[in-house]
C-alpha positions in Angstrom: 20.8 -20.0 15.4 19.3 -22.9 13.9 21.3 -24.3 10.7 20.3 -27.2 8.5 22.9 -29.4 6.2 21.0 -31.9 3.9 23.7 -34.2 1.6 23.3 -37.1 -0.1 21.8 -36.1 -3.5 23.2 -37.1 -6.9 22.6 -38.4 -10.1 21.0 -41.7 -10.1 19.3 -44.0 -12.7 15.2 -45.1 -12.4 14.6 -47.9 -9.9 17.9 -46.6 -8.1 18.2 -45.7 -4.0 19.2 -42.5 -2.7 19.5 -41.7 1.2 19.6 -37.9 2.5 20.9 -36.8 5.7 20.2 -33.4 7.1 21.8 -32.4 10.2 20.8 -29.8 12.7 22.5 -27.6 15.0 22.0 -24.9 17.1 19.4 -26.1 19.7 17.8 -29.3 20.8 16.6 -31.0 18.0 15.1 -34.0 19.7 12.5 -32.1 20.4 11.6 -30.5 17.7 9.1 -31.9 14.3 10.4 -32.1 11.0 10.1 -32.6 7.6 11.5 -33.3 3.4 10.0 -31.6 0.5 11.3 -30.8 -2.8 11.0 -28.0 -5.5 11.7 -28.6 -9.0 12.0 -25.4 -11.1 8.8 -23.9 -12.5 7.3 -25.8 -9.5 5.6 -25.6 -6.5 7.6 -26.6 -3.0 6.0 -30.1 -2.6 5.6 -31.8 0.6 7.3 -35.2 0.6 7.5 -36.5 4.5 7.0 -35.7 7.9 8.4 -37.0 11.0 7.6 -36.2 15.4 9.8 -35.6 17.5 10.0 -39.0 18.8 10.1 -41.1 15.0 7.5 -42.7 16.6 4.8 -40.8 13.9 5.6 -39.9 10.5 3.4 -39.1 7.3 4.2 -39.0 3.3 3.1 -37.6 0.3 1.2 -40.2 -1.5 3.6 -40.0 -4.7 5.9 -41.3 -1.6 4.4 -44.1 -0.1 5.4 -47.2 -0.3 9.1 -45.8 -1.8 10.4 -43.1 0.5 11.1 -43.6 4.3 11.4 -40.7 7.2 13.8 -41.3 10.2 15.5 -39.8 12.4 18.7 -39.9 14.7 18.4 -37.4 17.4 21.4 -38.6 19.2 22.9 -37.8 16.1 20.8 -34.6 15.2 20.1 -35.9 11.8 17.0 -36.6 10.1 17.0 -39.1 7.0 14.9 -39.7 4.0 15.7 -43.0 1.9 14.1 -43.5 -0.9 13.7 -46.4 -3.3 12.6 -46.8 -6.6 12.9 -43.5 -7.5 11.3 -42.6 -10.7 12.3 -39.0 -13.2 9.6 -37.1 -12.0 11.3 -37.5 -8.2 13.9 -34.9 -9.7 13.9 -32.1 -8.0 15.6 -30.2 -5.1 14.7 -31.8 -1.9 14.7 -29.1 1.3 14.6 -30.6 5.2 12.9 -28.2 7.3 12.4 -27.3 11.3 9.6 -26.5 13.3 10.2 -23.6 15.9 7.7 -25.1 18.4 5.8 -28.0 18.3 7.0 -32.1 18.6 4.1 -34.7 18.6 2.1 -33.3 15.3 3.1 -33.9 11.5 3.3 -31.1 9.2 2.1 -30.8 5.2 2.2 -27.6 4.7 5.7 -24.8 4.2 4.7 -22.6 6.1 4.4 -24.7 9.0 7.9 -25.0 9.0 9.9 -22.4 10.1 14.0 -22.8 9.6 15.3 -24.6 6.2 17.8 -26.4 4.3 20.2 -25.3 1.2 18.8 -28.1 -0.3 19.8 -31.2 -2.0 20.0 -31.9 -5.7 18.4 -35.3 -6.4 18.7 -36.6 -10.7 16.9 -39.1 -11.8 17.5 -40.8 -15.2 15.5 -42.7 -17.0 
């Protein structure tokens, strides 16, 4: 059974870094695509990043170019997401998620994904 841990959310101030970890068990994730979004409530789930299998290939949101950064560990079985310069409207709930099948592509889209996260709580204070 595929589980997902993301941590490192928190209260920070505008301008301030975060970096979340999310780390997966239950099969071999090094082979596997994955991704970050976030929810805020009365929102819709927004895609925020995408990563292959590899690292080799990753995509953002535009709201996170330039700020946010996808990576991943796969001796480790952790996928990351720093992100700088984080403004208020980043504030929201931030979700990693799994593909069942599929490495090399890159992923927008929720449905695309098929296990998930508890989530992370990410504040930012203006």
């Amino acid at each position: 059974q595929v589980q997902l841990v993301e941590s490192g959310g928190g209260l920070v101030q505008a301008g301030g870094s975060l970096r979340l970890s999310c780390v997966a068990s239950g099969r071999t994730f090094s082979l596997y695509g994955m991704g970050w979004f976030r929810q805020d409530p009365g929102k819709e789930r927004e895609f925020v990043a995408a990563i292959n299998w590899s690292g080799a290939s990753t995509y953002y949101a535009d709201s996170a170019k330039g700020r946010f950064t996808i990576s991943r560990d796969n001796a480790k079985n952790t996928v990351f997401l720093q992100m700088n310069s984080l403004k208020p409207e980043d504030t929201a709930v931030y979700y990693c998620a799994e593909r069942r099948f599929g490495g090399d592509g890159l992923y927008v889209h929720g449905n695309e994904y098929d296990y998930w996260g508890q989530g992370t709580q990410v504040t930012v204070s203006s």
